[in-house]
Backbone as numpy.savetxt, mean C-alpha at the origin, in Angstrom:
# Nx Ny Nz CAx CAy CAz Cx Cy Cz
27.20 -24.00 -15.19 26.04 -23.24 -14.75 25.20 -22.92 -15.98
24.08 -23.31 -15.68 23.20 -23.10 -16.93 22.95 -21.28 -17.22
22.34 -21.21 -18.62 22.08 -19.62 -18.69 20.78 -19.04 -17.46
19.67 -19.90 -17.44 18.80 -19.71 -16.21 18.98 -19.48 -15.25
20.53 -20.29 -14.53 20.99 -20.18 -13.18 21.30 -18.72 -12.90
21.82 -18.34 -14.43 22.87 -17.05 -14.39 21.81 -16.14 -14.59
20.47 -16.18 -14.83 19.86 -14.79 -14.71 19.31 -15.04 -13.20
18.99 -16.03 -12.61 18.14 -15.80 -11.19 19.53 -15.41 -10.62
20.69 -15.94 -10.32 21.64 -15.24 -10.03 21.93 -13.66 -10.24
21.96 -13.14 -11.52 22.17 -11.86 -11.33 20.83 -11.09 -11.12
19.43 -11.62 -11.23 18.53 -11.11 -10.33 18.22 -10.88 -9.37
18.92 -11.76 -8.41 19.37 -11.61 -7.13 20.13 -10.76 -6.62
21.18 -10.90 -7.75 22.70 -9.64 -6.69 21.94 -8.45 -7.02
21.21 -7.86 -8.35 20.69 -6.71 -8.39 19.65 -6.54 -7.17
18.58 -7.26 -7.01 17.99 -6.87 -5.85 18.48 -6.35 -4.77
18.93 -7.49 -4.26 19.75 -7.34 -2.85 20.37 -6.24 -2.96
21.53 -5.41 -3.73 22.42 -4.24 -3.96 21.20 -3.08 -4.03
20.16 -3.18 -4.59 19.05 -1.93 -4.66 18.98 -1.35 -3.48
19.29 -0.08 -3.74 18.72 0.88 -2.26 17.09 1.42 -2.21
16.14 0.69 -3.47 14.67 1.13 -3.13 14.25 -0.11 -3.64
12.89 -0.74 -3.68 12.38 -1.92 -4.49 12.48 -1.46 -6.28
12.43 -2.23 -6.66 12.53 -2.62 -8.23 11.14 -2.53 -9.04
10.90 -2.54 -10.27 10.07 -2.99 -10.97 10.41 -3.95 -11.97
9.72 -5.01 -12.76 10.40 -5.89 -13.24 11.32 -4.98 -14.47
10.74 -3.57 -14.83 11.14 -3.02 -15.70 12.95 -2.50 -14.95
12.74 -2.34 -14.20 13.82 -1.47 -13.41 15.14 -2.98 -13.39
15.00 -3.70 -13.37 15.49 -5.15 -12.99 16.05 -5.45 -14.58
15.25 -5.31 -15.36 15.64 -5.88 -17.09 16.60 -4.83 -17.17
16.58 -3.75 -16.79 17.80 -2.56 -17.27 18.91 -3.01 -16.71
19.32 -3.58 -16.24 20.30 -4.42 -15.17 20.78 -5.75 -16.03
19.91 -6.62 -16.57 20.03 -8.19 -16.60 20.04 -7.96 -18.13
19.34 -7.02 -18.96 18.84 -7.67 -20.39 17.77 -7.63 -20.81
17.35 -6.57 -21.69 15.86 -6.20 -21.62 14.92 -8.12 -22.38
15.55 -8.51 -22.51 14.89 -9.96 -23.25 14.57 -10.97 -22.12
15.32 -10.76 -21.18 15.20 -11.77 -20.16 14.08 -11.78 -19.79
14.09 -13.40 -19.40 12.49 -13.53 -18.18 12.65 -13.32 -16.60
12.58 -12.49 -16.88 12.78 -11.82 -15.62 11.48 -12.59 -14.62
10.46 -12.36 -15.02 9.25 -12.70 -14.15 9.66 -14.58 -13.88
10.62 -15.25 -14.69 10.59 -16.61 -14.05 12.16 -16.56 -13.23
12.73 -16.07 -13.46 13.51 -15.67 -12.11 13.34 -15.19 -10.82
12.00 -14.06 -10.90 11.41 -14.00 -10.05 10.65 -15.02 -8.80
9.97 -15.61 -10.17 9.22 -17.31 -9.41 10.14 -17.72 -8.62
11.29 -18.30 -9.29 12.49 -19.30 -8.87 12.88 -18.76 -7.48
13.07 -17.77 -7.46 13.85 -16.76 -6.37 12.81 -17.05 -5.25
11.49 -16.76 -5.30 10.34 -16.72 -4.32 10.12 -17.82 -3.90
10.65 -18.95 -4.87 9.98 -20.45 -4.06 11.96 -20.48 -3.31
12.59 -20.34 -3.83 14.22 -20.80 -3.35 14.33 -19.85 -2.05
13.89 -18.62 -1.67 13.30 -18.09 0.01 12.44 -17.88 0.72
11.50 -19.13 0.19 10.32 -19.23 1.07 10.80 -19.83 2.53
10.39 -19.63 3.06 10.93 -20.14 4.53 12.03 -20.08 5.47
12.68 -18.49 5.02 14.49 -18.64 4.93 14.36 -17.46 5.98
15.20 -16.81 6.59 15.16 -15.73 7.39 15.07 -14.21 6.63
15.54 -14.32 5.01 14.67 -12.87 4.58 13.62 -14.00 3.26
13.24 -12.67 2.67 12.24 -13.23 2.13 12.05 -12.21 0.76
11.74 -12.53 -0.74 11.16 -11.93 -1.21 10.31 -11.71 -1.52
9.62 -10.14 -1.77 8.39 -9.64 -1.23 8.12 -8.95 -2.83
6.78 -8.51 -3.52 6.32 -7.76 -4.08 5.48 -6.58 -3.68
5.43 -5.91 -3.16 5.08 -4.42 -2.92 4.32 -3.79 -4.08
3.03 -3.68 -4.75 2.79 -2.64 -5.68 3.62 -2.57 -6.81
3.88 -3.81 -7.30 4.33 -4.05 -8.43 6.06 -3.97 -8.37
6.39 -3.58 -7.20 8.15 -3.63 -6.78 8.16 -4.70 -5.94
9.48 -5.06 -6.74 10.47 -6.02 -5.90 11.56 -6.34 -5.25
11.70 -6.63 -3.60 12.52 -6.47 -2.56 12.94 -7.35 -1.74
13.82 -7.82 -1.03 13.94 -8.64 -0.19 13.90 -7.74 1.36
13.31 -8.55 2.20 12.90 -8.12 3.53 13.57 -9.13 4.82
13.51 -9.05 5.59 13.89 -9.66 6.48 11.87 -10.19 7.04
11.86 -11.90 7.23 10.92 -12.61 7.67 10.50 -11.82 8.56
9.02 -11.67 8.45 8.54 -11.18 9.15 8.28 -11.21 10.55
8.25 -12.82 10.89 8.44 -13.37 12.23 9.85 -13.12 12.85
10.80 -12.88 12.30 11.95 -12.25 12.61 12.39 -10.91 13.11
11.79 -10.01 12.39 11.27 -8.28 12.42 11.87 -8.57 13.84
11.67 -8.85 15.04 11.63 -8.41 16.26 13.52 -8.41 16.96
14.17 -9.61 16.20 15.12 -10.12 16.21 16.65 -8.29 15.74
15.77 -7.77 14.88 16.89 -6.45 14.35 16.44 -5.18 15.12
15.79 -5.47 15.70 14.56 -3.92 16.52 16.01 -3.66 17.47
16.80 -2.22 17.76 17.54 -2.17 18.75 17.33 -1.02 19.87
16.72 -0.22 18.90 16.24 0.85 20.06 14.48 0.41 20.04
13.52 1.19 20.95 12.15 0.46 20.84 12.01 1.87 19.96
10.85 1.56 19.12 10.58 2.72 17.95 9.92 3.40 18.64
9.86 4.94 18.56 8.53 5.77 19.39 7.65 5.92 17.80
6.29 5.24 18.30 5.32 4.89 17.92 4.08 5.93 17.94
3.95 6.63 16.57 3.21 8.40 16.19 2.03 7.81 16.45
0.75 7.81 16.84 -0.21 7.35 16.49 -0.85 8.29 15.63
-1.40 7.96 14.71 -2.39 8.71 13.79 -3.68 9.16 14.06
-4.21 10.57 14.23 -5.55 11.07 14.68 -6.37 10.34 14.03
-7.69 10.43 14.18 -8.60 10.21 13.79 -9.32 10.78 12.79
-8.71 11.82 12.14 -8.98 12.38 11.23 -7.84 12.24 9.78
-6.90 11.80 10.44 -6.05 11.47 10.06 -6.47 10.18 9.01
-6.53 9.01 9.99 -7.16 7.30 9.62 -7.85 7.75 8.91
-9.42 8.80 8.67 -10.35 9.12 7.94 -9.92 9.25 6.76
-8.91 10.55 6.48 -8.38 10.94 5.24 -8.11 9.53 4.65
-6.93 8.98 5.07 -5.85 8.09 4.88 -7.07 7.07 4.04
-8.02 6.74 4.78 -8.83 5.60 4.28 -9.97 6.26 3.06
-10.38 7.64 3.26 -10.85 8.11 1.97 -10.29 8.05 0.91
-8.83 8.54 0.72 -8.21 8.56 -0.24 -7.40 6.79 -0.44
-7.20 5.83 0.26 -7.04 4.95 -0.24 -8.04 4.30 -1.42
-9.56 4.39 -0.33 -10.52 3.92 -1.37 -11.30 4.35 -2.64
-10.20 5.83 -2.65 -11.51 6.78 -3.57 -10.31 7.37 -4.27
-9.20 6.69 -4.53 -7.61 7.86 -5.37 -8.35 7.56 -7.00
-7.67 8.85 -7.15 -6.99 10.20 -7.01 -8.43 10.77 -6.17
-8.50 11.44 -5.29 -9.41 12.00 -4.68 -8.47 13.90 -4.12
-9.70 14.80 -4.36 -9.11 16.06 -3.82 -9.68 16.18 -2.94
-8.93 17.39 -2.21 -9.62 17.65 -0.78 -10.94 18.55 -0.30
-11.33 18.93 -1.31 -12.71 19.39 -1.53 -13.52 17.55 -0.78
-12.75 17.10 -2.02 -13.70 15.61 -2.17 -13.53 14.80 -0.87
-12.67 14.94 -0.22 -12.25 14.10 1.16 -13.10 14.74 2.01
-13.34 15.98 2.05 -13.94 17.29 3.41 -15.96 17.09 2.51
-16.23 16.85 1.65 -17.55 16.16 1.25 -17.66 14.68 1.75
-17.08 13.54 1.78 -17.26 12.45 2.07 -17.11 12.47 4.17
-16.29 13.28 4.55 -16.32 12.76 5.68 -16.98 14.07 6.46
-17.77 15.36 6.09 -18.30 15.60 6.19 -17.48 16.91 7.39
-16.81 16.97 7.01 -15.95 18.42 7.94 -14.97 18.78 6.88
-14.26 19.70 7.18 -13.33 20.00 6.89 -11.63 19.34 7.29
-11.39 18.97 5.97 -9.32 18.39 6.47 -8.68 19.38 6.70
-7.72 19.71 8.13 -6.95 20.12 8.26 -5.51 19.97 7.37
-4.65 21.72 6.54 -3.63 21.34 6.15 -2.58 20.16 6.90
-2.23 20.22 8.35 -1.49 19.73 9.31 -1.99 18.16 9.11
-2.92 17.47 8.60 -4.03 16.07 8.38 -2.67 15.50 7.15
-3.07 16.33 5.71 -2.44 16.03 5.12 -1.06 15.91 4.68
-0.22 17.23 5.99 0.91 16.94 5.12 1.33 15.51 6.46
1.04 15.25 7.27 1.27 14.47 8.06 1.45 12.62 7.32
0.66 12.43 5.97 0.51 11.47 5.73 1.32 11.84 4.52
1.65 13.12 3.85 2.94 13.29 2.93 4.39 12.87 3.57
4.01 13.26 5.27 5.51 12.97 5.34 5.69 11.82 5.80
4.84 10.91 6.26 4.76 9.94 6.42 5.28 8.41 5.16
4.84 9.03 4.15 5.29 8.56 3.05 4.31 7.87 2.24
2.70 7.70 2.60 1.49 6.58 2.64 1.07 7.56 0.85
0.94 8.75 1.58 0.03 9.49 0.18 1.28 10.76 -0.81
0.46 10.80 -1.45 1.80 11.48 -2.85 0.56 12.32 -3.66
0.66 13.61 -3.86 0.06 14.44 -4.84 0.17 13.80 -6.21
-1.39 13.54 -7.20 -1.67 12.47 -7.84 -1.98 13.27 -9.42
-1.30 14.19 -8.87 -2.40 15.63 -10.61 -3.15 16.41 -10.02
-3.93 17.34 -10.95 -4.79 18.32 -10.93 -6.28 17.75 -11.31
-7.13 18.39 -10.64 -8.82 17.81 -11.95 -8.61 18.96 -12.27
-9.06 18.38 -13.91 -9.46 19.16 -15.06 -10.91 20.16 -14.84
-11.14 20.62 -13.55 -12.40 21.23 -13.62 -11.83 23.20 -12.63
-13.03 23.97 -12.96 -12.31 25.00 -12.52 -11.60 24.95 -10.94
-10.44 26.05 -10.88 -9.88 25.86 -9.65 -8.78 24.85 -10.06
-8.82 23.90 -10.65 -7.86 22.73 -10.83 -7.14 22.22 -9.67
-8.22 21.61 -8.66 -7.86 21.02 -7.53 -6.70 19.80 -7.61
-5.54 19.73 -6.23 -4.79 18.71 -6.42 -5.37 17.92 -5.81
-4.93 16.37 -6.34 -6.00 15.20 -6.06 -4.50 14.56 -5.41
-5.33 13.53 -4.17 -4.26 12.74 -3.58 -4.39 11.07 -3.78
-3.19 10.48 -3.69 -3.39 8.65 -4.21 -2.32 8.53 -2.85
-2.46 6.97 -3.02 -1.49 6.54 -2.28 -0.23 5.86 -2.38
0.58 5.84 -1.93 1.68 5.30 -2.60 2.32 3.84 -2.14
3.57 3.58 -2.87 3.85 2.40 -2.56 4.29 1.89 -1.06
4.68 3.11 -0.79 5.32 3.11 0.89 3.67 2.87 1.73
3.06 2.82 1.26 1.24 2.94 2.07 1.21 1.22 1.90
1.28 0.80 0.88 0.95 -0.54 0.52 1.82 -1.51 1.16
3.23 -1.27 1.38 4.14 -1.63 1.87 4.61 -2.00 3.38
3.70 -0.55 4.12 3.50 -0.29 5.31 2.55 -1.22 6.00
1.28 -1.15 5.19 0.05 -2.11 5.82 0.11 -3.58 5.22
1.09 -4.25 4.48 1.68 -5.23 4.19 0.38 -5.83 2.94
0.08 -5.09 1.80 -0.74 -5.26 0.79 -0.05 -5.08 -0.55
-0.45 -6.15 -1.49 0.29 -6.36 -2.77 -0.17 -5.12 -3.63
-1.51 -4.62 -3.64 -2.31 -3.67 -4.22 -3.41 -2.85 -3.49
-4.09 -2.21 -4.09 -4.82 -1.81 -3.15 -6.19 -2.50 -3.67
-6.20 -4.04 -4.35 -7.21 -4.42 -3.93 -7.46 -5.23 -3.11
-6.47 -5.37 -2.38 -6.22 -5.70 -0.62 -6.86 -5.67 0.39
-6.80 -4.22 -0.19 -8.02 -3.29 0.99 -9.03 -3.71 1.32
-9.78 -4.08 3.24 -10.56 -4.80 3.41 -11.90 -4.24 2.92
-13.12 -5.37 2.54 -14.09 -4.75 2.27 -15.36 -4.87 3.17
-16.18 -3.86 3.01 -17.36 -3.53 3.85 -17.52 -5.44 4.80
-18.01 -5.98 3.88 -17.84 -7.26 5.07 -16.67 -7.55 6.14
-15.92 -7.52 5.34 -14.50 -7.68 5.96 -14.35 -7.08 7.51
-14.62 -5.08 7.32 -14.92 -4.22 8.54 -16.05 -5.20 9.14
-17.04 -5.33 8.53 -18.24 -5.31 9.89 -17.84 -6.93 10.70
-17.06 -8.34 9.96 -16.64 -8.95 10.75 -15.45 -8.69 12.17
-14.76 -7.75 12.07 -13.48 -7.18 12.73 -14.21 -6.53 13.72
-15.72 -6.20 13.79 -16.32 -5.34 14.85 -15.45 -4.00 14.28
-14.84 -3.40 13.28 -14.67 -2.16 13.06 -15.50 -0.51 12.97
-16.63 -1.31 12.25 -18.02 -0.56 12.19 -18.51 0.19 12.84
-18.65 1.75 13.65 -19.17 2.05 14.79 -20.66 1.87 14.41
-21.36 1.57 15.81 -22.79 0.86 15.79 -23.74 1.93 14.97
-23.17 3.39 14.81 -24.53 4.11 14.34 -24.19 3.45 12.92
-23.04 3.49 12.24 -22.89 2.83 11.03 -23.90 1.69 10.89
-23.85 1.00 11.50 -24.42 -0.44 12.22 -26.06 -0.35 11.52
-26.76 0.93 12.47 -27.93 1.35 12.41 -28.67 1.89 11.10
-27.83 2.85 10.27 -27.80 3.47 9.47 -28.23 2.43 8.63
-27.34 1.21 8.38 -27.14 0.52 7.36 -28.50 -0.09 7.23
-29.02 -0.78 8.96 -29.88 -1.26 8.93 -31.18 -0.81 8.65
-31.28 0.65 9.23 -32.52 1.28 8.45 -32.65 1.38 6.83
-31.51 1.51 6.41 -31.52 1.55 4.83 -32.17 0.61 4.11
-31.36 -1.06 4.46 -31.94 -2.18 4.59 -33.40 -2.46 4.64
-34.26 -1.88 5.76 -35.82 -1.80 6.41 -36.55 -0.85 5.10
-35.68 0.09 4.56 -36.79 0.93 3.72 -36.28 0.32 2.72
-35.30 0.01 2.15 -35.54 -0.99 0.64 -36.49 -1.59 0.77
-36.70 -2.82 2.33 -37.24 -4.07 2.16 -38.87 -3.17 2.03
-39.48 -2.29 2.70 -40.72 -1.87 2.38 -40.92 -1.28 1.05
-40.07 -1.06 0.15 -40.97 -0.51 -1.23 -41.39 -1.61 -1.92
C-alpha cells in the first residue's frame, strides 16, 4: 500500500468516526499536520461520487452524508415539519445577506420591528449564531449565519445565495417589488 493510499485511508476512517463535520485543519490534527490533506480529499470525492453516501463540503467542513436521492430510503417516522413565519424567512434572509447584521439593523431594512420569539427561533433552529458586538454606542449584538444554515439549504458558502435575478426568475418577487423596481428603472431612464 502506497503512503497516499494510507492517508486517503486514514482520512476516511477519521471522517466517517467524526460526530460533527471537519475542517481540513481539524482532519491534519488526526493524520499529520504535513499531509495533503486537500488531495485526499479530491481522491475521496471522485472514489464516492455516485455511491449511496457521499462526500460533502459544508462551509468549509467536511462530512459524509447519505445520497441525497436516497434521504427518503432512512426517513422512519414522517418528520413534523415547523414552518417558518414570515417574519421569520425575512430576518433569516436579512441576516444571511447582510452578516454580521444587528437587530436595530434587521427592524431598519424590513421596516417593523423583530420580535425576541423571531430570533431565538432561528438560534434554536441552528441557521443563525450571535456574531460580536458593534463597536458603536449601546454595543449592539450582531447576528451571522452558521454552518448548520448552509448545510440545511444545501450551499457550499454563502455565495450560493440566490441573486436578485435568480428571485425574479423563480417568480419569488412580490409584484409591488416588481413595480417599485420598475418605476425606479422609468426615473433613471428620464434624467
Amino acid at each position: 500500500m502506497t503512503q497516499g493510499e494510507s492517508l486517503v485511508r486514514a482520512v476516511e476512517a477519521v471522517l466517517f468516526a467524526a460526530e460533527t463535520p471537519l475542517t481540513i485543519h481539524d482532519i491534519r490534527l488526526h493524520v499529520g499536520t504535513q499531509a495533503d490533506v486537500g488531495g485526499a480529499l479530491a481522491m475521496l470525492l471522485e472514489r464516492y461520487a455516485g455511491r449511496g453516501i457521499e462526500l460533502v463540503e459544508r462551509g468549509g467542513r467536511w462530512h459524509f452524508q447519505t445520497a441525497a436521492d436516497l434521504a427518503h430510503l432512512l426517513r422512519r417516522d414522517r418528520e413534523e415539519t415547523r414552518r417558518l413565519s414570515r417574519a421569520g424567512i425575512e430576518t433569516l434572509a436579512i441576516i444571511a445577506y447582510h452578516e454580521p447584521v444587528s437587530r436595530a439593523e434587521i427592524e431598519a431594512i424590513r421596516g417593523v420591528q423583530v420580535a425576541k420569539g423571531t430570533l431565538d427561533v432561528l438560534l434554536e433552529a441552528g441557521w443563525i449564531r450571535p456574531a460580536g458586538r458593534r463597536e458603536v454606542p449601546g454595543r449592539p449584538l450582531t447576528y451571522a449565519t452558521t454552518a448548520g444554515f448552509l448545510s440545511h439549504f444545501g450551499l457550499a458558502t454563502r455565495r450560493d445565495l440566490p441573486g436578485l435575478d435568480d428571485l425574479r426568475a423563480a417568480g419569488l418577487l412580490d409584484p409591488i417589488d416588481l413595480a417599485f423596481e420598475n418605476a425606479v428603472e422609468k426615473d433613471d431612464d428620464s434624467d
